[in-house]
N, CA, C and O atoms as a DFTB+ gen file, in Angstrom:
644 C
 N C O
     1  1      84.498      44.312     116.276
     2  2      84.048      45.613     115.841
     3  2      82.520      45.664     115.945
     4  3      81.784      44.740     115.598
     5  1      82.097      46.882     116.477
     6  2      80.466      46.483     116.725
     7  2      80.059      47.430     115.679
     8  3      80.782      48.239     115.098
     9  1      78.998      47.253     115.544
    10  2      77.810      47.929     114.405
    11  2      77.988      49.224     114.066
    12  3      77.907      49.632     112.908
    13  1      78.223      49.887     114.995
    14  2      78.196      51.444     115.317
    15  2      79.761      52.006     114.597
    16  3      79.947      52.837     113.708
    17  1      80.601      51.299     115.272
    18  2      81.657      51.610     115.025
    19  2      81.886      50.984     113.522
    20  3      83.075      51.171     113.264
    21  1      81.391      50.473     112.678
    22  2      81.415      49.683     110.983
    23  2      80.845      51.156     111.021
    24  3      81.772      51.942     110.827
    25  1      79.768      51.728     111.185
    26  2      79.158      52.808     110.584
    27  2      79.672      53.815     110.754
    28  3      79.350      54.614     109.875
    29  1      80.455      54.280     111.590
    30  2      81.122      55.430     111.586
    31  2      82.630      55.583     110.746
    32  3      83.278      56.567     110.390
    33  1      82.818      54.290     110.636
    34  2      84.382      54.045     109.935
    35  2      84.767      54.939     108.796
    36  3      83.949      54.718     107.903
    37  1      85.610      55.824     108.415
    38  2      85.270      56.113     107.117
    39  2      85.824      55.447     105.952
    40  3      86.710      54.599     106.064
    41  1      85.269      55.846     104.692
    42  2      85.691      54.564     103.713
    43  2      87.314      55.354     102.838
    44  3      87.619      56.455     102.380
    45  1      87.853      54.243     102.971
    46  2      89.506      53.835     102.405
    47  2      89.593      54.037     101.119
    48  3      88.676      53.456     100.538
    49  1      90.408      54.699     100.301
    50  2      90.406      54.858      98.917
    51  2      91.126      53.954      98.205
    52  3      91.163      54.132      96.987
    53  1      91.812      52.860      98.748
    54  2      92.824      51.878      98.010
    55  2      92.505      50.843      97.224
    56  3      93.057      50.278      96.280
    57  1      91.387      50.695      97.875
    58  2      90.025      49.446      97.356
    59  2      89.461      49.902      96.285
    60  3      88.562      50.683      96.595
    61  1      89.607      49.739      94.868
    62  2      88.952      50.274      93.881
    63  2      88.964      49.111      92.706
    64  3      89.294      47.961      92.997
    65  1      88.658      49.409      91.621
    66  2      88.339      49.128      90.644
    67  2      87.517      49.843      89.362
    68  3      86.586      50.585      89.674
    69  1      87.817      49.657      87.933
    70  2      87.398      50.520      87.228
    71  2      87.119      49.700      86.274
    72  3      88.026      49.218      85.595
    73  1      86.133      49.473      86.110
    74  2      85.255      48.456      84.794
    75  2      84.612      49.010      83.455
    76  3      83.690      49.823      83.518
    77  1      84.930      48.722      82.682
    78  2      84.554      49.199      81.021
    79  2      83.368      48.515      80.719
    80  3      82.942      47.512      81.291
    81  1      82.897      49.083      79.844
    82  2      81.878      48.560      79.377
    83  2      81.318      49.151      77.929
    84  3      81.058      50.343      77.766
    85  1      81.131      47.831      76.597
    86  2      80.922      48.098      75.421
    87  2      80.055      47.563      75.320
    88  3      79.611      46.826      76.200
    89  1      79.155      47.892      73.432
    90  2      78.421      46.777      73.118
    91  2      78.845      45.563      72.664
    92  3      78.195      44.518      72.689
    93  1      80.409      45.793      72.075
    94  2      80.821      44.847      71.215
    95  2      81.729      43.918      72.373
    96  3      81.322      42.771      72.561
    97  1      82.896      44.362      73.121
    98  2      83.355      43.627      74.022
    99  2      84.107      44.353      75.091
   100  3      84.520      45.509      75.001
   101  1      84.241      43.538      76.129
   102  2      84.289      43.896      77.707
   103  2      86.093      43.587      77.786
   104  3      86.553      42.460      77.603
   105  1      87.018      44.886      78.109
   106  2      88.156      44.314      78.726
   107  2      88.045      43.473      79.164
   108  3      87.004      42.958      79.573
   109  1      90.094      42.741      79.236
   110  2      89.916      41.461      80.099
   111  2      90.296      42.027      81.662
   112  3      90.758      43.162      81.784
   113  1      90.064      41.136      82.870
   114  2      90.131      41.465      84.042
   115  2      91.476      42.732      84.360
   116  3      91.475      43.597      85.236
   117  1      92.771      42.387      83.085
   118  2      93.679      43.443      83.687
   119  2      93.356      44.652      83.441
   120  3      94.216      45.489      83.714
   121  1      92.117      45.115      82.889
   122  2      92.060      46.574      82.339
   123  2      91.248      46.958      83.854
   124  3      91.031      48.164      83.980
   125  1      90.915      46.333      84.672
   126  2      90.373      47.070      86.062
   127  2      91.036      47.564      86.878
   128  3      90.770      48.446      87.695
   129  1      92.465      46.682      86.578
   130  2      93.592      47.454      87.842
   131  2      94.089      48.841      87.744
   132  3      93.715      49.194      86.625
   133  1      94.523      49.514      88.116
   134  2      94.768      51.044      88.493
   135  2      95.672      50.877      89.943
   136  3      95.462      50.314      91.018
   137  1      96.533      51.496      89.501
   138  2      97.342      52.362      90.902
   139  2      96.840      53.426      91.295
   140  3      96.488      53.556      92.468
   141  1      96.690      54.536      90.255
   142  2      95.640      55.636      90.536
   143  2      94.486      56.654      89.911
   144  3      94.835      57.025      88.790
   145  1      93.339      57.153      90.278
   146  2      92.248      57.278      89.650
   147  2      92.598      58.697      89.836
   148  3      93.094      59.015      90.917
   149  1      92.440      59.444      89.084
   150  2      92.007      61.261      89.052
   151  2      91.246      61.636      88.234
   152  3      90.999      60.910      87.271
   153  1      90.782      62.604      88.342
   154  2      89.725      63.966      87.867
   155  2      88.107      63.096      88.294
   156  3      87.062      63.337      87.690
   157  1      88.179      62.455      89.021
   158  2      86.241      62.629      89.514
   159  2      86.020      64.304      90.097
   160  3      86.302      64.944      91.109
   161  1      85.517      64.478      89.121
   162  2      84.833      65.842      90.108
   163  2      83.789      66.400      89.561
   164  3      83.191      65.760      88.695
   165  1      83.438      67.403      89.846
   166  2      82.308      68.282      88.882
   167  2      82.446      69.859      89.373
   168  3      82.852      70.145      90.499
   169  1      82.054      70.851      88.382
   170  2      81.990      72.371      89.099
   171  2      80.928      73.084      88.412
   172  3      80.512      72.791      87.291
   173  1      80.477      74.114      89.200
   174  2      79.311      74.638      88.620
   175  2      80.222      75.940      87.608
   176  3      81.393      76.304      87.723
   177  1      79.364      76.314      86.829
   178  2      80.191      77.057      86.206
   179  2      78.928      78.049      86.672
   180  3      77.762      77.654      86.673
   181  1      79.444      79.761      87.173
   182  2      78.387      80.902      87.289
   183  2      78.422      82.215      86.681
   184  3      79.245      83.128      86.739
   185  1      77.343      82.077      86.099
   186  2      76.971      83.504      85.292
   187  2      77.495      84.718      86.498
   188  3      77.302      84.492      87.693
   189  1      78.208      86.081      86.005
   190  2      78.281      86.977      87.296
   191  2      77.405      88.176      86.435
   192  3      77.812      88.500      85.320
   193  1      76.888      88.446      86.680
   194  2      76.599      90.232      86.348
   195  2      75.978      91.078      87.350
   196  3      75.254      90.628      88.238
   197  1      76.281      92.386      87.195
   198  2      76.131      93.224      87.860
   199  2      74.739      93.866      87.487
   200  3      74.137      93.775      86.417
   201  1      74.362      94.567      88.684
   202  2      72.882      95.223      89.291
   203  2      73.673      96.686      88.580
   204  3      74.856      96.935      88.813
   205  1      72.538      97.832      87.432
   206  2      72.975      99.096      87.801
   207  2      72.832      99.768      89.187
   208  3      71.675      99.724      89.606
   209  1      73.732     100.386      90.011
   210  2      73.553     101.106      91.329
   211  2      74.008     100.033      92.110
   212  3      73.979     100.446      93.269
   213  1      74.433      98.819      92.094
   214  2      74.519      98.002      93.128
   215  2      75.820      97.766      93.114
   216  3      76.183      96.810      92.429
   217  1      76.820      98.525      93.823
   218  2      78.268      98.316      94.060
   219  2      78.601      97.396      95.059
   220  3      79.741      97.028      94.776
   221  1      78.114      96.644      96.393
   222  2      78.080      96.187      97.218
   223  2      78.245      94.613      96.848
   224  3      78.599      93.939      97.816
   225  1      78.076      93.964      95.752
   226  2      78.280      93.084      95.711
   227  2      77.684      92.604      94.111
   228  3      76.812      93.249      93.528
   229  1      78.282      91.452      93.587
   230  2      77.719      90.919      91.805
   231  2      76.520      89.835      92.223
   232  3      76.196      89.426      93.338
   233  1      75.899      89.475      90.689
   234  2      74.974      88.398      91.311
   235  2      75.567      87.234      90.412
   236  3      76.381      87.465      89.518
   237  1      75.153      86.112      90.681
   238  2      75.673      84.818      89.979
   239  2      74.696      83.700      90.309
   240  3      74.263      83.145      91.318
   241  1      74.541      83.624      88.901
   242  2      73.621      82.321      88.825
   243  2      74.299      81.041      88.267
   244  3      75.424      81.069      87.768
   245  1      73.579      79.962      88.377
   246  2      73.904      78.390      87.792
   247  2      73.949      78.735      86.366
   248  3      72.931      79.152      85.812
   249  1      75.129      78.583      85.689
   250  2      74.746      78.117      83.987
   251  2      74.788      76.613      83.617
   252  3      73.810      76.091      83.081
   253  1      75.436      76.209      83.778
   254  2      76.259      74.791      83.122
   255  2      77.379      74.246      84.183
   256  3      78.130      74.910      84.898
   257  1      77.235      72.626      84.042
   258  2      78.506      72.201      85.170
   259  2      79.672      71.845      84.102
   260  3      79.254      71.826      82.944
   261  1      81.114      71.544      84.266
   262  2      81.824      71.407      83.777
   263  2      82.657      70.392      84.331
   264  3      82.397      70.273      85.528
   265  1      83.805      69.391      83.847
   266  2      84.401      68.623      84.863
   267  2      85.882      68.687      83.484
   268  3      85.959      69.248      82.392
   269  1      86.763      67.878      84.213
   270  2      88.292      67.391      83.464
   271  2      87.859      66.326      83.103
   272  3      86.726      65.877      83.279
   273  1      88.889      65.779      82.486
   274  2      89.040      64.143      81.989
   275  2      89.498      63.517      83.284
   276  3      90.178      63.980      84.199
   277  1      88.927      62.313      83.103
   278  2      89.743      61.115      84.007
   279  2      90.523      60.597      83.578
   280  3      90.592      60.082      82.462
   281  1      91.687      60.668      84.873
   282  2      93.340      60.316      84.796
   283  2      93.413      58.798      85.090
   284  3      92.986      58.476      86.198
   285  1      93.947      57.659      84.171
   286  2      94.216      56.639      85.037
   287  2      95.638      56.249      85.267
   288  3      96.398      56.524      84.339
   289  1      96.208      55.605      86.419
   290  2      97.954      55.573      85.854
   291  2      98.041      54.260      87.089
   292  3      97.865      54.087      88.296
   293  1      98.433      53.530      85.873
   294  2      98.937      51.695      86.060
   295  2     100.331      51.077      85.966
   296  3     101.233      51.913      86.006
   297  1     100.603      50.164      85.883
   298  2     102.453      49.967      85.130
   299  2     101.762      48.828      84.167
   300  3     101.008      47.897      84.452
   301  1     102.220      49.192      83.127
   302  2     102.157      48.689      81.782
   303  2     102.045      47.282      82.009
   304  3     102.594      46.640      82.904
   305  1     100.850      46.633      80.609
   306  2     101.076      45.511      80.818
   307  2     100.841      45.387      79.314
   308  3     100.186      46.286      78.787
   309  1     101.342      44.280      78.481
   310  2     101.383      43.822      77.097
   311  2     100.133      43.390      76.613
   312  3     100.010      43.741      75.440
   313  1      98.926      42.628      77.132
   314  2      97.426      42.017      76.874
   315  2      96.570      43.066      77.752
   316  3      96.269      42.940      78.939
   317  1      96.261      44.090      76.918
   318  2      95.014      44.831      76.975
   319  2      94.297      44.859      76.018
   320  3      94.601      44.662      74.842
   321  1      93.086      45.161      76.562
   322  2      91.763      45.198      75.521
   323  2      91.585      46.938      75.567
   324  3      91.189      47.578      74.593
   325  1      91.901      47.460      76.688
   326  2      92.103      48.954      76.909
   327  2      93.080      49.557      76.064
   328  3      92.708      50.497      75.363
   329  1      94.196      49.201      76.011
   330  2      95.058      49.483      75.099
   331  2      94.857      49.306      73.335
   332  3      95.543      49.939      72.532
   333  1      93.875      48.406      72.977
   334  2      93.604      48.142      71.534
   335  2      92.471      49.758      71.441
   336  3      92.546      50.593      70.540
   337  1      91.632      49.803      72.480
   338  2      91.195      50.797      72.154
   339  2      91.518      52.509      71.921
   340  3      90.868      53.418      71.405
   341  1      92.849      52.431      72.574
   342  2      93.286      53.619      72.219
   343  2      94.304      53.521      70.677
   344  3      94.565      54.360      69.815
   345  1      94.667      52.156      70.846
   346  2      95.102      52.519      69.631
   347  2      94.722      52.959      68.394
   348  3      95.314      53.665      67.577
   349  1      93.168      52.207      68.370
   350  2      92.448      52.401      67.494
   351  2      92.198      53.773      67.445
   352  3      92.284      54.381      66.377
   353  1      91.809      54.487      68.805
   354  2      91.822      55.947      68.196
   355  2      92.669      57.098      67.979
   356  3      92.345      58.208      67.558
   357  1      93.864      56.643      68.349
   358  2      95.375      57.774      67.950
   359  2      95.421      57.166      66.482
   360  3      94.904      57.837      65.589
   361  1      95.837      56.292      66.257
   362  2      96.194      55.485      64.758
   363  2      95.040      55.281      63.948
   364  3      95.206      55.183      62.733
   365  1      94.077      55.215      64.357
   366  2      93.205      55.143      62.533
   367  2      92.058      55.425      62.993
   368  3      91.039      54.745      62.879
   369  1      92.250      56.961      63.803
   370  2      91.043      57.948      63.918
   371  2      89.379      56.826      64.540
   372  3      88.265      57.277      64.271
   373  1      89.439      56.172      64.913
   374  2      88.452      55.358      64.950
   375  2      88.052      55.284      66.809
   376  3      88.821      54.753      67.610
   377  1      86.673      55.952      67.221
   378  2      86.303      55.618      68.749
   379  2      85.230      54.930      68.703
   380  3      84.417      54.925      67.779
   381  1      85.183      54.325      69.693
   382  2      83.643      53.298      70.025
   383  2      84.029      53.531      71.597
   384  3      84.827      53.029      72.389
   385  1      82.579      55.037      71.637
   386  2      82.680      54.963      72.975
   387  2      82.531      54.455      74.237
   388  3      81.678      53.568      74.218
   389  1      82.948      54.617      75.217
   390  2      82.840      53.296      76.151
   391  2      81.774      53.595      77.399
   392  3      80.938      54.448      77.100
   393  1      81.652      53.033      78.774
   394  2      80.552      53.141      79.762
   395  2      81.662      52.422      80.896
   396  3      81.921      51.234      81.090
   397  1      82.218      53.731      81.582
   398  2      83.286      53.443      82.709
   399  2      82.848      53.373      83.636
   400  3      82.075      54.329      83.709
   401  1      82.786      52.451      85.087
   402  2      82.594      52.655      85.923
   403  2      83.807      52.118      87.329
   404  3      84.550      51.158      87.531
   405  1      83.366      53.599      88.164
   406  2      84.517      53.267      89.325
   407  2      83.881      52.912      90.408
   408  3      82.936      53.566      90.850
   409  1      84.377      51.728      91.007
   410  2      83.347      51.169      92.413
   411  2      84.756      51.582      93.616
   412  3      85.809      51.280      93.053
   413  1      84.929      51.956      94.538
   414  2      85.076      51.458      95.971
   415  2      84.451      50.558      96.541
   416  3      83.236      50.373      96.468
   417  1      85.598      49.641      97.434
   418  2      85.038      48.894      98.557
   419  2      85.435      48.769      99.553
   420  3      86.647      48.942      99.685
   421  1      84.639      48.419     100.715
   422  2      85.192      48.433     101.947
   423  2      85.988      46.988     101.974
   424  3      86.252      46.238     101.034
   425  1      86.226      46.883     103.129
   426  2      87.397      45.784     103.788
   427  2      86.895      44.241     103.403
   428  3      87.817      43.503     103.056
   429  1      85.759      43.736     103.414
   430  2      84.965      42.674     102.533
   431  2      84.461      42.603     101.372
   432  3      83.562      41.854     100.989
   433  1      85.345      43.805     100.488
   434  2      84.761      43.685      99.072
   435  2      83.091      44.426      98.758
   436  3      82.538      44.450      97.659
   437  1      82.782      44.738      99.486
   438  2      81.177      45.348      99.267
   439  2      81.592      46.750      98.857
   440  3      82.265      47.525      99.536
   441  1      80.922      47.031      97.236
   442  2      80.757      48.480      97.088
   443  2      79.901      49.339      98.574
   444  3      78.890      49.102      99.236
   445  1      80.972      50.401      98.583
   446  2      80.614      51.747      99.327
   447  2      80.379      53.028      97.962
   448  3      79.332      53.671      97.882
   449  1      81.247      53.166      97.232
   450  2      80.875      53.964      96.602
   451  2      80.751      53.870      95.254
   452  3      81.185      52.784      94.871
   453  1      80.232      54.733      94.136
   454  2      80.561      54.646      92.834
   455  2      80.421      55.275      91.810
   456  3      79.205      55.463      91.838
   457  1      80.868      55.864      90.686
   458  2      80.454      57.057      89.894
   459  2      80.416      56.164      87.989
   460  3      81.406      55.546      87.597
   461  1      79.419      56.271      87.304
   462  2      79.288      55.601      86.209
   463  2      79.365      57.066      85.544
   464  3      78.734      58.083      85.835
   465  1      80.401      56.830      84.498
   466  2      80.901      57.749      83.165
   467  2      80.465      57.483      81.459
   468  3      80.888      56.639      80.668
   469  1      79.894      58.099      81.360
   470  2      79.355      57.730      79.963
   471  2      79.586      58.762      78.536
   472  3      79.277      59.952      78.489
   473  1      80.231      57.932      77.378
   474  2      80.659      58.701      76.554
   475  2      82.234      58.219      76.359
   476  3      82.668      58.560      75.258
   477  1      82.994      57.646      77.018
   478  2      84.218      58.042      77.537
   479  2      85.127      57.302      76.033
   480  3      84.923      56.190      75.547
   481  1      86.288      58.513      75.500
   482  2      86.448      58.346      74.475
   483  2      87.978      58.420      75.137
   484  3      88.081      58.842      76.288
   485  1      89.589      57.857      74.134
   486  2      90.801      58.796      74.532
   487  2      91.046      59.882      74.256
   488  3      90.798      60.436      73.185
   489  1      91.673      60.419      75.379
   490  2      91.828      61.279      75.039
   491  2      93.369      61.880      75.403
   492  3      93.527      63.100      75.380
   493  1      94.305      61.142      75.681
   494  2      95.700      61.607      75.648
   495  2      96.560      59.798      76.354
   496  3      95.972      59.082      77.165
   497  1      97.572      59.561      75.933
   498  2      98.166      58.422      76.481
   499  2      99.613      58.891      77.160
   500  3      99.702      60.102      76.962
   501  1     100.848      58.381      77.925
   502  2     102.005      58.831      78.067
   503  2     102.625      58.221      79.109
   504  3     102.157      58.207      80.247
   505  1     104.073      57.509      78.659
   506  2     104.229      56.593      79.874
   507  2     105.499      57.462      80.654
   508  3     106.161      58.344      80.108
   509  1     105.628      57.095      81.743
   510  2     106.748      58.021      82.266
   511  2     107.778      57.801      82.348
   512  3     107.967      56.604      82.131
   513  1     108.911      58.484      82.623
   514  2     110.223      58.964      82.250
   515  2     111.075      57.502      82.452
   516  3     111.164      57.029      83.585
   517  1     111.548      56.978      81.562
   518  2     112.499      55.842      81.726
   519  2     113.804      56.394      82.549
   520  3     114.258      57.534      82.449
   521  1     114.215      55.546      83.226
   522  2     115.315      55.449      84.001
   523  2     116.587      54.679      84.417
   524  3     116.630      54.212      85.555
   525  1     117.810      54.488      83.420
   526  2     118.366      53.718      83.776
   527  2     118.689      53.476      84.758
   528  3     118.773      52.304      85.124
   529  1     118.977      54.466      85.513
   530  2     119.450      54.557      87.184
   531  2     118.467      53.597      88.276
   532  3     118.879      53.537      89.435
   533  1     117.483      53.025      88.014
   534  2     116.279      53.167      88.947
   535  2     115.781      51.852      88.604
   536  3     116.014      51.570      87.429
   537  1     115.134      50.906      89.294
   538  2     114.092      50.044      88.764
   539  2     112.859      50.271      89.245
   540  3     112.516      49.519      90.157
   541  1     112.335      50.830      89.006
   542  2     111.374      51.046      89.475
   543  2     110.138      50.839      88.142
   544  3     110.531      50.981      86.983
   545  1     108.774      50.529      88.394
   546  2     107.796      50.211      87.557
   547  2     107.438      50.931      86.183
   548  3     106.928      52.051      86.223
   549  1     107.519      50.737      85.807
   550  2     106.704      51.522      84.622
   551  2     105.714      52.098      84.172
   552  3     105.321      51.347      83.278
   553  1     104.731      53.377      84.243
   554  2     104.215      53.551      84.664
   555  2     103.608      54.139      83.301
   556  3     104.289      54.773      82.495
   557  1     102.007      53.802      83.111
   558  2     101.500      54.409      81.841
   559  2     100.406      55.309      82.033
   560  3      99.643      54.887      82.902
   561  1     100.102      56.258      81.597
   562  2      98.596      57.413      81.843
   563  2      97.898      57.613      81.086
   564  3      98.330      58.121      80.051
   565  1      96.365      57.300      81.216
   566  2      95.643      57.281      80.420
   567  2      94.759      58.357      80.782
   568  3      94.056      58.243      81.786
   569  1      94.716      59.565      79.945
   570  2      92.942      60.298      80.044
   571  2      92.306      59.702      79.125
   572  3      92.473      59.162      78.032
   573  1      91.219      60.052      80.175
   574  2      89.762      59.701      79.280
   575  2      88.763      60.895      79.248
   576  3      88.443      61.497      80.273
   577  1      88.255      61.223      77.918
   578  2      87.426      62.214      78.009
   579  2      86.331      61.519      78.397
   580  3      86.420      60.304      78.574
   581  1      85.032      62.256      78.600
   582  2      83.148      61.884      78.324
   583  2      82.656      63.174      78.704
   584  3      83.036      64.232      79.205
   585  1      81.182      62.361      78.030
   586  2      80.445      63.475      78.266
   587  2      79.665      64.057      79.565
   588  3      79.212      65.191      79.723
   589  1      79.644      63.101      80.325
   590  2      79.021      62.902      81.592
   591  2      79.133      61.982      82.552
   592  3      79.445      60.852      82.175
   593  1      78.937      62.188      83.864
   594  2      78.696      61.423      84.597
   595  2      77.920      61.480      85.848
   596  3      77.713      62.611      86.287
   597  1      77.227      60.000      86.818
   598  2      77.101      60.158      87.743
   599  2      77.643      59.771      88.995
   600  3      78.720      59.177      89.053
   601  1      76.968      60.066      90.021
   602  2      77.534      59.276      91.335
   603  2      76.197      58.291      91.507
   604  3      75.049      58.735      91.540
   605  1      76.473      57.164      91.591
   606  2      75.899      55.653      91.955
   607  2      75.194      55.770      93.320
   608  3      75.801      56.219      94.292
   609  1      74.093      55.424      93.383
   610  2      73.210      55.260      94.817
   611  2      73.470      53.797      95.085
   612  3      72.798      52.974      94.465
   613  1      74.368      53.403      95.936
   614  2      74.591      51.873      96.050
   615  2      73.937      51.754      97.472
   616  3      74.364      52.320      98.478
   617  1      72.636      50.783      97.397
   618  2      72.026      50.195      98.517
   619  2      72.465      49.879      99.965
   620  3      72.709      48.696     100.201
   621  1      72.579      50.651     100.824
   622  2      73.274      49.801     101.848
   623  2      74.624      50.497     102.202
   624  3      75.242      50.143     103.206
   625  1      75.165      51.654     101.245
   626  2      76.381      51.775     101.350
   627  2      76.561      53.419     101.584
   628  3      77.428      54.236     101.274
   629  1      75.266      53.474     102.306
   630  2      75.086      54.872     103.080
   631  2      75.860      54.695     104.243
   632  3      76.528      55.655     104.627
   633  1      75.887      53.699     104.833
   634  2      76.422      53.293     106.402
   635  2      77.379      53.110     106.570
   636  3      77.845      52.566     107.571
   637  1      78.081      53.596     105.435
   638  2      79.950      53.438     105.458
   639  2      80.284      54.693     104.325
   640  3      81.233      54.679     103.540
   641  1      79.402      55.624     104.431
   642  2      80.083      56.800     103.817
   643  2      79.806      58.225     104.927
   644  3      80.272      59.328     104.643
């Protein structure tokens, strides 16, 4: 594969990982796995009002951005440090918010991309539909609220986005 063609490649979404981060303590390695990540996004939210005499069209400005919670959904596992923390906050009202971050990587493990979330509290749990008929995995969903986030300037990892 030559140079050119690494740089034009585009980057793969399967390669991920999602890392916590406290003051008091750090999940253990299984709280990074994920099958799948949702709600990265952001939207502008816009003021509309109208011009008197100006039927031809409204005006709209920037007010405030807005985003969803992030979705995570794994198949259950019994030793989480992720899981103590939600319990703590459905069952005895108690959050210690956390500092999430999601990396992509390309095919050698090198972050390409990444978005750091800050604030991030629970905010809904729910595992899905049991099935006697079926074996299939078990599957648990976690939102997470926060208050914010960004997208990561990772060095180097312009050339594969």
């Amino acid at each position: 594969m030559t140079l050119l063609t690494t740089l034009l490649e585009p980057v793969l979404k399967h390669r991920f990982g999602v890392f916590f981060y406290t003051q008091s303590r750090v999940p253990n390695m299984l709280d990074i796995r994920f099958q799948k990540v949702s709600g990265i996004g952001l939207e502008l939210e816009l003021h509309k009002f109208t011009e008197g005499g100006q039927n031809q069209y409204v005006h709209r400005t920037p007010s405030r951005t807005s985003h969803g919670n992030l979705v995570l959904e794994r198949g259950i596992i019994t030793k989480s440090t992720l899981k103590k923390s939600f319990n703590e906050a459905f069952y005895e009202f108690k959050f210690a918010p956390l500092t999430a971050l999601i990396m992509v990587f390309n095919e050698v493990g090198m972050p390409v991309a990444g978005w750091e979330f800050h604030k991030v509290i629970p905010a809904k749990w729910s595992v899905g539909a049991l099935n006697a008929e079926t074996s299939e995995m078990m599957i648990e969903t976690m939102e997470l609220s926060y208050s914010w986030f960004r997208t990561l300037d990772i060095p180097g990892a312009q050339q594969y986005i």
